[in-house]
N, C-alpha and C positions, 0 to 999 in steps of 0.2 A: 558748682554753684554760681558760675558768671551769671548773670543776667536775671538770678533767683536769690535774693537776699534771705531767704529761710531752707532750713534744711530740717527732714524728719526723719532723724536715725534711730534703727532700730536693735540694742546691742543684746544678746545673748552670752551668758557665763556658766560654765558646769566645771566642778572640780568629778571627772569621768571615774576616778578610783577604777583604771583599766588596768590590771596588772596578770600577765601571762600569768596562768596554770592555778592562781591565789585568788581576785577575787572571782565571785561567784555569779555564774551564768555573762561572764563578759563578753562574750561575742554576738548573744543576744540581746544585751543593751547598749553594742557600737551600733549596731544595726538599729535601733530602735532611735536613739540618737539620732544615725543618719536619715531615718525618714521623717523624724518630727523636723530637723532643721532645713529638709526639703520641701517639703510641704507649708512652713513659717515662712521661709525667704525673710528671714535676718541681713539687716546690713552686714554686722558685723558679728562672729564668733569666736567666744575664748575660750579655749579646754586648755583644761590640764589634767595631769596623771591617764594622759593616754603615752602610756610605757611602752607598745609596742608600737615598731613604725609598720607593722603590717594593719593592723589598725587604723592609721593613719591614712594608710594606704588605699584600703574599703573605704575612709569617709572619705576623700579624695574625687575617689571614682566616682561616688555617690554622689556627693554635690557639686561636682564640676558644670553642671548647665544653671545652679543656681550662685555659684560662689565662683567664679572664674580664677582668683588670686587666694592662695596660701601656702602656708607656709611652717614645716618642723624643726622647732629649736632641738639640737642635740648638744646633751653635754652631759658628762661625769664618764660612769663606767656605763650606767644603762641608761641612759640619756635624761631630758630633762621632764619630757612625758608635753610640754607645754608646744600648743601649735595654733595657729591662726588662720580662722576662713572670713575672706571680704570678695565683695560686691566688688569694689574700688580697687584699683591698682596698688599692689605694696613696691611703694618704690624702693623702701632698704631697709635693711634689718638687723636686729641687733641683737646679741645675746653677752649679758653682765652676771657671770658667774658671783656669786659673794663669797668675802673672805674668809668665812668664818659659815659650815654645813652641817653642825652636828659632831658628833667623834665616829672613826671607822673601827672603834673594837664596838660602839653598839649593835652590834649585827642584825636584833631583834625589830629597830629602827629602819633603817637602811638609808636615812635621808642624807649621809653622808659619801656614798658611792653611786649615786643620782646627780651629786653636783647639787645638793638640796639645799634652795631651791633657787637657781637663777630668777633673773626679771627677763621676760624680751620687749623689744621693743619693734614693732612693724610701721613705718611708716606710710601713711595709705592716703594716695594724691586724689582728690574729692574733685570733678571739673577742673579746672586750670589753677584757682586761685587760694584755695587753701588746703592746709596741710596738717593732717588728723592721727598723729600716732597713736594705734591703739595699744596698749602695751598688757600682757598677760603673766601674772605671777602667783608665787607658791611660798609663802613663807615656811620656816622651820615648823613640824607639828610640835606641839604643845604637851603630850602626853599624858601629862600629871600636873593638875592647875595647883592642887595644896601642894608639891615638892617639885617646881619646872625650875630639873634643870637647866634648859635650853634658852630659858630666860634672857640671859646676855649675848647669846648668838641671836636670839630672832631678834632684840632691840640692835644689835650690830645692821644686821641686811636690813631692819626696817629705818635706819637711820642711813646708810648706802642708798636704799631705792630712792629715800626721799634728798638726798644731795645729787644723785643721779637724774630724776624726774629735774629740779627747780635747776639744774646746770645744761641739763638738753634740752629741755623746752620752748627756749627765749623765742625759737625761731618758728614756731610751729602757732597755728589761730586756736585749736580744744584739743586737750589733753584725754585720754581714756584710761584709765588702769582697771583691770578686771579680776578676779582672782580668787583664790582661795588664800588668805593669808595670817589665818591661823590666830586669828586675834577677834577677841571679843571687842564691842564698840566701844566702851569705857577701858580698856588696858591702855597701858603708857605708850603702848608698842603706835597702835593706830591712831592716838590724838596726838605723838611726835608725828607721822607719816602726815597727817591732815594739816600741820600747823605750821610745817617747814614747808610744804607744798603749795596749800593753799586748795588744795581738792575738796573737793562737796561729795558727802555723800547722798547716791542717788535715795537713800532708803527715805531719808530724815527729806530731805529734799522735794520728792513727789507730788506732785498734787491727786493722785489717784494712786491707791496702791490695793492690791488684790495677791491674796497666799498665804501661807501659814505665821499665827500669831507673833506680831512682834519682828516680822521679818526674817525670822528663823530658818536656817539654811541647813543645820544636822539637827534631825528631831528623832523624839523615840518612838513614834509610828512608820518608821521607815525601818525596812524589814531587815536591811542589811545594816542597819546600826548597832554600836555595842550597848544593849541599855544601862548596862551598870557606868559606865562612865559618864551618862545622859541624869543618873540620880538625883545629883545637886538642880538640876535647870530639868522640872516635870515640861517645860514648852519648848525644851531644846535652847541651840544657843544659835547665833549669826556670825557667821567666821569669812562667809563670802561674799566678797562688796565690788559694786562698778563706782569707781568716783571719777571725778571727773572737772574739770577748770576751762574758761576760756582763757586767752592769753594774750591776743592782740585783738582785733577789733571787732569782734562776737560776743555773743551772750549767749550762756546753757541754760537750758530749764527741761526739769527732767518732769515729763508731763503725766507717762506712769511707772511703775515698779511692777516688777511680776514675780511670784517666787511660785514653782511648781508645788502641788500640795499631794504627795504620794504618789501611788500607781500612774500609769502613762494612760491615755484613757486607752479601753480594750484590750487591757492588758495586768498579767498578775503582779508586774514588778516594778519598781520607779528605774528611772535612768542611772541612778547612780546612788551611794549611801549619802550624797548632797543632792540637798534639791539645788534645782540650775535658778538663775536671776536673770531676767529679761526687763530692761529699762528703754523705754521710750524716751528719745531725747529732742528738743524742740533747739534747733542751732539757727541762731538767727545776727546777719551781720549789724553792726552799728555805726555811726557816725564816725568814733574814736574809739581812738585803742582802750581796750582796759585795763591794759596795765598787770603786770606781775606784782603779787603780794604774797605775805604770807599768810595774808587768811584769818588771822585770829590776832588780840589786842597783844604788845609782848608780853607783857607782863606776865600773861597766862602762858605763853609759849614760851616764858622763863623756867616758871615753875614745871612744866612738863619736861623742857632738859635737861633740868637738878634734876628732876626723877628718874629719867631715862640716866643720867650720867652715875646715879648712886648704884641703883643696879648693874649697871658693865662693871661698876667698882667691885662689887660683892662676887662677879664672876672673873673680873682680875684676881682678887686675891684669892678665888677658887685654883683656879688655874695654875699660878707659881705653887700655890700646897702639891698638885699633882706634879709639875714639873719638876721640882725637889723633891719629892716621892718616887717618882721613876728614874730622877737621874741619880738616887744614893742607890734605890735597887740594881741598877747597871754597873756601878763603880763593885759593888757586893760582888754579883757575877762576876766579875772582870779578874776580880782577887781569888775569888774560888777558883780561876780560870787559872790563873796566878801558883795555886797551892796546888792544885793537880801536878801541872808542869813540873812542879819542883820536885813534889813526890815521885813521880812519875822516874825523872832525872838519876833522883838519889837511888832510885832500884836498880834502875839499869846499870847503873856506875858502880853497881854491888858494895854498897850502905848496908843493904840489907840482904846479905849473902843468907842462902840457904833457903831464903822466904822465896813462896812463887807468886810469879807476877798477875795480881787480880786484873786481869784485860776487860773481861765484861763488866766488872764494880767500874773501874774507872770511864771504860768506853760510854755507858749509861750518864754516870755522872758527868763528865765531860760534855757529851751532846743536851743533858739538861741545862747548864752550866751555860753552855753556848745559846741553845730555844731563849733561856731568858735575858741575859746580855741583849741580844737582838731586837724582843719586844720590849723591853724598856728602852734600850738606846732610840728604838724605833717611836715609842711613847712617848720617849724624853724631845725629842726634835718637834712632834706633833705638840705637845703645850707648849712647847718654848714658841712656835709659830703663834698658837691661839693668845700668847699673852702678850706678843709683838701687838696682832691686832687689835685688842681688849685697850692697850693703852694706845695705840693709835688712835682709837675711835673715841677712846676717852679722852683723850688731848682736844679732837675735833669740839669735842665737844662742851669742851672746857674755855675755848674761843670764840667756841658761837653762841656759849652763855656771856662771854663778857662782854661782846659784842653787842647782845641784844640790851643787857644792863646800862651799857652804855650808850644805848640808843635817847635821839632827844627827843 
């Protein structure tokens, strides 16, 4: 940008739902993927839930004469699926696991063996003089809006991303976050992210916007949605957002919004069970800085941290219920573990002369005896961890309410 005080960035979002051998017709919609964002020439691309890196690998090949620079975060057991294609050089990179993913006995989930769901962060050098982290994430899914569990994990990582965003950013001129993050526009989850941050959303923001009503990113004419989960919301809901801040001496104006509406053209199927967001953003430098804020009056930003904070409380004292639940079920095992041996002892010692020794009764019992000892004590350490961080994050936040009350 030396010498050109405006910049027109053109940013692309898909949450890809790529996942080996599960979802359906994926290798025909990476490819599809890859020739729609060759033929677009996006500044900037954010995927997620591309789970394999062979996938990665195709888009890669495929947009290297348009994208020169990207980049795949890896992390958990099957990695994080989130990866970054730019125009601009990514000078460096970052990947911020959260401390708190989900549980690993929900199998049926799996957001918890993915490392569900990191933030990255790529830092991407624009001309000489400013510096534009685009950053790509995934919150917790949501599963069940009337009984979410996951409630106090995803306000956990959405109040991490947004102490992580307003603590790295000091140095950088516009902010990017792109994502799937699993939060409707009015949840506690995304007006803390918005209010601690100070990001704009591009949706509300736009002065031109084009695609399904209401900004709708999972709707129920998209062939690979679950509709029965779609029932409550007949126009679908919005879970996937580009927002975005300046930060020192720029101004953003997000000039359109784009949300794909179904099928791809010439084609039976859409890119993915999300439509993708495409925002046009108008970067233009200014006289002075503007300054870091939080975006919203405190008062209001008071009241959304009592709420975020009462909720982690409901999932604290979820939490220690489970951890006292599995650490009496282990100490039970442990005794059973206890009365074997002893029984076991007194036979041998001929206590019980004449009886013969039930080997297979006790063998059975014994390795059941042990299987549960194991996954409780194994369960028992996993909530004692989740309630470390629940009152961590409640403390946090217990500070930065008094703090804003105290504000003059």
């Amino acid at each position: 940008m030396e010498g050109d005080p405006t910049l027109r960035l053109r940013v692309f979002s898909l949450n890809c739902w790529a996942i080996r051998y599960l979802s359906k017709r994926r290798q025909e919609r990476i490819r599809l993927i890859g020739d729609t964002l060759h033929q677009e020439g996006f500044d900037l691309v954010l995927l997620q839930e591309v789970w394999s890196e062979r996938d990665y690998s195709d888009l890669k090949a495929k947009l290297g004469g348009c994208y020169p620079f990207s980049y795949y975060f890896r992390s958990g057991v099957i990695g994080s699926g989130l990866c970054v294609f730019s125009r601009f050089p990514i000078l460096d990179t970052l990947l911020y696991q959260y401390s708190l993913n989900g549980y690993p006995y929900m199998l049926q989930h799996g957001d918890w063996f993915c490392g569900k769901e990191p933030w990255s962060g790529a830092g991407a050098g624009m001309g000489v003089t400013t510096a534009l982290p685009p950053r790509s994430c995934q919150l917790h899914a949501e599963y069940c809006r009337e009984k979410d569990t996951y409630l106090p994990h995803r306000l956990v990582q959405a109040w991490e991303l947004a102490q992580f965003i307003r603590h790295t950013s000091k140095a950088a001129d516009v902010v990017l976050l792109g994502g799937d993050l699993n939060m409707h526009p009015e949840d506690v989850g995304i007006r803390l992210l918005r209010g601690w941050t100070g990001l704009r959303d591009a949706f509300t923001e736009a002065t031109r916007f084009e695609g399904c009503e209401d900004g709708c990113t999972l709707v129920p004419n998209n062939c690979f949605t679950v509709k029965t989960e779609l029932l409550p919301f007949p126009l679908g809901i919005r879970i996937d957002y580009i927002l975005y801040k300046a930060v020192s001496s720029f101004t953003v104006k997000c000039e359109e919004l784009k949300t794909t509406t179904g099928t791809a053209p010439g084609m039976d199927i859409p890119f993915s069970d999300h439509e993708a967001v495409m925002a046009t953003l108008h970067i233009r430098r200014q006289g002075q800085a503007a300054g870091a804020n939080l975006g919203t009056a405190e008062l209001t930003l008071a009241d959304v941290v009592t709420e975020a904070r009462t909720e982690v409380g409901v999932g604290l004292g979820a939490a220690q219920r489970q951890r006292y639940s599995t650490g009496r079920m282990a100490v039970l095992a442990l005794l059973l573990l206890l009365l074997q041996a002893t029984a076991a002892l007194g036979t041998l010692a001929g206590l019980a002369a004449g009886q013969p020794f039930p080997k297979l009764s006790f063998s059975l019992l014994a390795f059941l005896a042990i299987g549960v000892l194991l996954l409780a004590t194994g369960l028992h350490l996993f909530h004692a961890i989740e309630v470390k961080m629940l009152q961590g994050t409640e403390e946090q936040m217990r500070m930065a309410l008094r703090a804003l009350q105290e504000h003059p």
